[in-house]
C-alpha positions as CSV (number, residue, x, y, z in Angstrom):
1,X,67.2,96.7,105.7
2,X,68.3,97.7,109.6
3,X,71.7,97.6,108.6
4,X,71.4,100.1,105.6
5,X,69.4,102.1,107.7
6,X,72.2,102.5,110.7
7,X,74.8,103.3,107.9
8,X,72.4,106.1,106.3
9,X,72.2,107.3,109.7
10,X,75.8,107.1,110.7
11,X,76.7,108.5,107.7
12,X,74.2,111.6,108.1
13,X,75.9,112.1,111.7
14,X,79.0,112.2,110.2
15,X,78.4,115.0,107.9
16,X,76.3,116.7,110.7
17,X,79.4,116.5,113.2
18,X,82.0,117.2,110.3
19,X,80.1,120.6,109.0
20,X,80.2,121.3,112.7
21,X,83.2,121.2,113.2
22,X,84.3,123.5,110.6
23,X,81.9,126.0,111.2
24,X,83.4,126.2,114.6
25,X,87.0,126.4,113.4
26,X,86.1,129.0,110.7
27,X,84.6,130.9,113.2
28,X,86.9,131.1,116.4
29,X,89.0,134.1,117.2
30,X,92.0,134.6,115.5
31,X,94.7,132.8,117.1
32,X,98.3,134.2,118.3
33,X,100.3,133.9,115.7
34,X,103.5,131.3,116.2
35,X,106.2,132.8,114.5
36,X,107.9,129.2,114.1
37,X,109.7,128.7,110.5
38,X,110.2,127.3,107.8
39,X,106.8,127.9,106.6
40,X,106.4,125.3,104.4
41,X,104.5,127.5,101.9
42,X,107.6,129.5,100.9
43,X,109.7,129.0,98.1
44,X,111.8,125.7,98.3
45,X,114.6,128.0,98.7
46,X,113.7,130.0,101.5
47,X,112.3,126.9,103.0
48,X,115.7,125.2,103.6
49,X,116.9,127.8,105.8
50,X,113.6,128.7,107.1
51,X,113.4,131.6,105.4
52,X,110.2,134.4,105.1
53,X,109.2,136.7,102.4
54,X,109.7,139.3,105.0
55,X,113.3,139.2,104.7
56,X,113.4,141.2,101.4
57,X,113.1,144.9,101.4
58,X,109.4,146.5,101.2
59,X,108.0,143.5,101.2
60,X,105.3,144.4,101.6
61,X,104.9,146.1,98.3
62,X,106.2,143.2,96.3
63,X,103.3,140.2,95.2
64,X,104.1,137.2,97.8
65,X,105.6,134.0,96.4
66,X,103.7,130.8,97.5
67,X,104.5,127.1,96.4
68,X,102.2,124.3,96.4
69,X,104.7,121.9,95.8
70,X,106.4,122.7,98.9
71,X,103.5,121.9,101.1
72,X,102.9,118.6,99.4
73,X,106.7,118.0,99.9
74,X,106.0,117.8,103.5
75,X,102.5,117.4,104.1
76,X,102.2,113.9,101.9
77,X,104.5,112.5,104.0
78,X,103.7,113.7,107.3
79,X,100.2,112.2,106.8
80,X,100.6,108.8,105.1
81,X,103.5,108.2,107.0
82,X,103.7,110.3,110.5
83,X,107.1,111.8,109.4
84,X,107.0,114.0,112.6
85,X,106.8,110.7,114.7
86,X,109.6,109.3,113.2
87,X,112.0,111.6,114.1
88,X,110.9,112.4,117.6
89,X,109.9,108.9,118.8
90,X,110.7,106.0,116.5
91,X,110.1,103.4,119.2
92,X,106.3,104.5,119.0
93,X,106.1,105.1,115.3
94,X,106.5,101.5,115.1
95,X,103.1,100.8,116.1
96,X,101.6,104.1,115.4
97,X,102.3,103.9,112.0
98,X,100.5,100.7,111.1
99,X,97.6,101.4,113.1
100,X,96.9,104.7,110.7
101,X,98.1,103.8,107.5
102,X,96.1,101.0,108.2
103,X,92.6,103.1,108.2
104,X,94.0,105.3,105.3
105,X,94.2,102.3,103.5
106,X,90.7,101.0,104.8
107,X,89.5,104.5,103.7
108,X,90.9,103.9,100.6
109,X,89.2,100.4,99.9
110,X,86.1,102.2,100.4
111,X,86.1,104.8,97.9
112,X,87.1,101.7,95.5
113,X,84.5,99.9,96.5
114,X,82.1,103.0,95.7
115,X,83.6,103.4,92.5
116,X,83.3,99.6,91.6
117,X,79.5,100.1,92.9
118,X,79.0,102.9,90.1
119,X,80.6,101.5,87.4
120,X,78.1,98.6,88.0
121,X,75.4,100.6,88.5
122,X,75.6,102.3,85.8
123,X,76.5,99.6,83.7
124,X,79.8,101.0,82.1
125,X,80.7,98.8,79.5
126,X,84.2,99.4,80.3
127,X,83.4,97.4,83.5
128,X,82.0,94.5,82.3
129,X,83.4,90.9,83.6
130,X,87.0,90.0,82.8
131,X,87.5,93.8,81.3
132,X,90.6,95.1,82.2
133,X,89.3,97.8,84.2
134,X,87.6,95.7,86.2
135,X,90.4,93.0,86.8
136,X,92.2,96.2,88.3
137,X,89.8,97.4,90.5
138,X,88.7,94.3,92.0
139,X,92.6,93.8,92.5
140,X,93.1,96.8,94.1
141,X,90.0,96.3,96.4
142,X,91.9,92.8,97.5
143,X,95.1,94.2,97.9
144,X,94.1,97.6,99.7
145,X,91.6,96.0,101.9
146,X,93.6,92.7,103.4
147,X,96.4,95.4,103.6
148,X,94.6,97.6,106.0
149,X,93.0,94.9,108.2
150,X,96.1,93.4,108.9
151,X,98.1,96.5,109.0
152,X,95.1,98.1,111.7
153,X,95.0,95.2,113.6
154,X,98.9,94.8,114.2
155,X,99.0,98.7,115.0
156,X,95.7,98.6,117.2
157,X,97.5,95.9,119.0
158,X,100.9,97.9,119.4
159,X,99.1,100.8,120.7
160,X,97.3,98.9,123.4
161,X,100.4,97.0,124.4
162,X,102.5,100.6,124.7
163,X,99.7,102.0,126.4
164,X,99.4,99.6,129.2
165,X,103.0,99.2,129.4
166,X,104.9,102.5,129.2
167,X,104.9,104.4,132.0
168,X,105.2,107.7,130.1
169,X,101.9,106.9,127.7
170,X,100.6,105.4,130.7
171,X,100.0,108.3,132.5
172,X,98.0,110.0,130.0
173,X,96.0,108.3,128.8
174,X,92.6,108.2,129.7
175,X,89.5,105.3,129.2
176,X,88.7,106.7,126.6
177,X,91.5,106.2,124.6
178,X,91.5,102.6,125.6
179,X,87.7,102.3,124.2
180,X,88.6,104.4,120.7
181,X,91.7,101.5,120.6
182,X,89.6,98.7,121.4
183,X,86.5,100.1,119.2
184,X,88.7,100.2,116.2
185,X,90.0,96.7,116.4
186,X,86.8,95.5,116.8
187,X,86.1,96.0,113.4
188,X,89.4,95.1,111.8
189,X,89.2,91.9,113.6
190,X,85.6,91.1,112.9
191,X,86.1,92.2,108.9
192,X,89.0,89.9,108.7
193,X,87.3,87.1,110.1
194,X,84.5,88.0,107.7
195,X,87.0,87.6,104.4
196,X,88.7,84.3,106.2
197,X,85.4,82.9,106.7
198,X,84.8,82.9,103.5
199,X,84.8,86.1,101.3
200,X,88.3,86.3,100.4
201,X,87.7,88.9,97.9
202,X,85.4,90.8,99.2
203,X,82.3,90.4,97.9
204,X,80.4,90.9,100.3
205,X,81.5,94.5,101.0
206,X,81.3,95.4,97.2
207,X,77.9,94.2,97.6
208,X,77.0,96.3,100.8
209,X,78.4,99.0,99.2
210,X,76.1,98.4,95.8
211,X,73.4,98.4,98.4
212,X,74.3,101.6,99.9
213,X,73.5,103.3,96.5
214,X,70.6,101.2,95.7
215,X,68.5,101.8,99.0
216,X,69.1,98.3,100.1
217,X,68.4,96.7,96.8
218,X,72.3,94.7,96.5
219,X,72.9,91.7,94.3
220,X,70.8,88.8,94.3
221,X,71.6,85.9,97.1
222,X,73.3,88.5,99.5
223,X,71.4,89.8,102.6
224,X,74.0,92.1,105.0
225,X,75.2,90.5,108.0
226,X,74.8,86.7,106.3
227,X,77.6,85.6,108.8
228,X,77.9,87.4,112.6
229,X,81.7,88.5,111.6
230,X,80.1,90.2,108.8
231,X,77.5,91.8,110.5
232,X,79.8,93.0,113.3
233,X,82.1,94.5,110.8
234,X,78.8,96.5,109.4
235,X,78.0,97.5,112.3
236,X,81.4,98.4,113.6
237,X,82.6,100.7,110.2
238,X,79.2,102.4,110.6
239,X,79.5,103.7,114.6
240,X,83.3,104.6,113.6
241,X,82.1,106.8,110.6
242,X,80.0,108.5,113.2
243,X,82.1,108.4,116.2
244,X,85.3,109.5,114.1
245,X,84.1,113.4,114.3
246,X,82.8,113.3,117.8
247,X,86.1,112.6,119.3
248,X,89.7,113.7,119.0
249,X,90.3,110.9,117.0
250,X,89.0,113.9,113.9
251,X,92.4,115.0,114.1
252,X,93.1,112.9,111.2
253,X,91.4,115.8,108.7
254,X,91.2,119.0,111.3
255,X,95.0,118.5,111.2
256,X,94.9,120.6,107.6
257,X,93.7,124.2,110.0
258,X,96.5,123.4,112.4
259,X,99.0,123.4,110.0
260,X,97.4,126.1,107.5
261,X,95.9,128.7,109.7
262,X,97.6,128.3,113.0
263,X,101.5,126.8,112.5
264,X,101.9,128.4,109.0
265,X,99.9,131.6,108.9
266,X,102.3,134.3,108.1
267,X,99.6,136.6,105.9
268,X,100.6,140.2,106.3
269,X,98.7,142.2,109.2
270,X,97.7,145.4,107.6
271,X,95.8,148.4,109.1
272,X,92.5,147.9,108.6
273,X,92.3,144.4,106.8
274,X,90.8,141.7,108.2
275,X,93.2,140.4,110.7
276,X,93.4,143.9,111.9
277,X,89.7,143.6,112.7
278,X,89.8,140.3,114.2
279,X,92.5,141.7,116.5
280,X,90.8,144.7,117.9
281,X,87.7,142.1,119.0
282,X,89.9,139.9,120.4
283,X,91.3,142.5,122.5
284,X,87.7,143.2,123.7
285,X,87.4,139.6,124.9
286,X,87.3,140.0,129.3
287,X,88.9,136.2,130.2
288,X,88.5,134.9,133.1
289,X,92.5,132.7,133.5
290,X,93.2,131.3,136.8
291,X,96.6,132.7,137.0
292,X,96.7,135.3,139.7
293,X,99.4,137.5,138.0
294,X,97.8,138.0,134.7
295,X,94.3,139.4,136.9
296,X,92.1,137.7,134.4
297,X,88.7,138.5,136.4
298,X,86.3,138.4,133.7
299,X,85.5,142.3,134.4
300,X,89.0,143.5,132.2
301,X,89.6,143.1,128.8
302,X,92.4,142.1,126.9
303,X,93.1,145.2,126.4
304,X,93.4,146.0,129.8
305,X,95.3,143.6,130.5
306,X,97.8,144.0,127.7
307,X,98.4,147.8,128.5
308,X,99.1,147.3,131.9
309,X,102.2,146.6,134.1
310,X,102.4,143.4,135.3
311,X,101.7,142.4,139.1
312,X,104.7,141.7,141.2
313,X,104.0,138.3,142.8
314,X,105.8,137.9,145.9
């Protein structure tokens, strides 16, 4: 039962950490806006030149045009494949790539795994043995999985390699990225030992998982952590699912306010709405910056600051 229990709790500081984190975005100041197009947003046609709405004339009495499908256009392939990466640095996408399509796909074997854990649960009669629904799933689970253990270990690997090696990653990077690199292959290596050993389909997970929504109670003949690959691998997936959110590493779903409310944020700023407000306290804000010339003391505002010439450094 330990093991359930660590997953419960894992899983509880995960949502802890998560809700955390967005409470915190949602609530910082507004940000300065930008100004970098295309807004992906737009209209496919104003997003090929990098277009705004504000080009037309009183725009801002005419009802905004915003397209879904543009964002998927570029977002779906920016996150399952690191589009940006490949264009700016395709020696690195090379190893990059694998390492996180490799956890999508590990994500992704889970939330099969859940779903084969209802179905039997529940006892669906669509899902019972040889059915084709189930034929599918289990197939999926096989593929998915193997995929993303081999796929996470290679890129873990690559990363590790580039780290120590090139000079330019080198120099930035810092123990802890080592230890989130060497964490994560930790359990793709000990969950593919786990299915070599043995448990080439994974039954062992679907039965972990079954556990998971029974409190404990999985199939008969299974007990978690049967072989010490398996139990490493338990172990492992559980501190990640907590650790994920505690670290940088939670860039991997944060990413969406980046893109959303800071690189494509172009809502009109009208007197007296709520940007407007958000604004005016900003402005109130006294910082206390380093940089001599911009005479951030903590006793001026923003404001102060903003209205007043700048200091000649000599």
């Amino acid at each position: 039962m330990g093991f359930y229990v660590l997953s419960y709790l894992c899983i509880f500081v995960f949502i802890v950490a998560t809700a955390y984190l967005l409470y915190r975005q949602m609530t910082l100041p507004v940000h300065v806006r930008w100004e970098i197009y295309p807004v992906q947003h737009e209209t496919a046609a104003k997003v090929a030149y990098g277009g705004s709405y504000m080009e037309e004339v009183d725009w801002w009495e005419k009802k905004r045009e915003r397209s879904l499908l543009s964002e998927l256009r570029y977002m779906v392939p920016e996150i399952l494949f690191i589009r940006g990466l490949w264009k700016e640095n395709r020696g690195l996408w090379w190893v990059s790539f694998p390492f996180h399509f490799g956890l999508y796909l590990t994500i992704a074997t889970f939330v099969l795994l859940l779903k084969h854990a209802g179905f039997t649960l529940w006892g669906s009669t669509a899902f019972a043995a040889g059915s084709a629904l189930r034929t599918l799933l289990d197939g999926l689970i096989v593929l998915l999985g193997w995929g993303g253990l081999i796929l996470g270990i290679i890129g873990s690997l690559g990363l590790l390699y580039r780290r120590l090696t090139d000079p330019e990653l080198r120099n930035y990077s810092s123990p802890v990225d080592y230890f989130n690199l060497l964490f994560t292959l930790l359990f793709f290596i000990s969950a593919l030992v786990s299915c070599l050993s043995g448990d080439p389909a994974l039954e062992g997970a679907k039965a972990y998982t079954f556990g998971l929504l029974t409190g404990g109670h999985s199939p008969s003949h299974y007990l978690p952590g049967q072989s010490l690959p398996g139990g490493v691998a338990i172990v492992t997936a559980s501190l990640l699912v907590a650790y994920i959110p505690l670290t940088h590493m939670s860039h991997m779903f944060m990413k969406y306010f980046l893109y959303h409310d800071v690189k494509w944020d172009d809502a009109p700023n009208r007197r007296g709405g709520r940007i407007d407000a958000a604004v005016r306290k900003n402005l109130e804000l006294r910082p206390t910056w380093g940089a001599k010339h911009v005479e951030a003391d903590g006793r001026k505002s923003w404001r102060d600051i903003a209205s007043s010439a700048p200091k000649e450094m000599k």
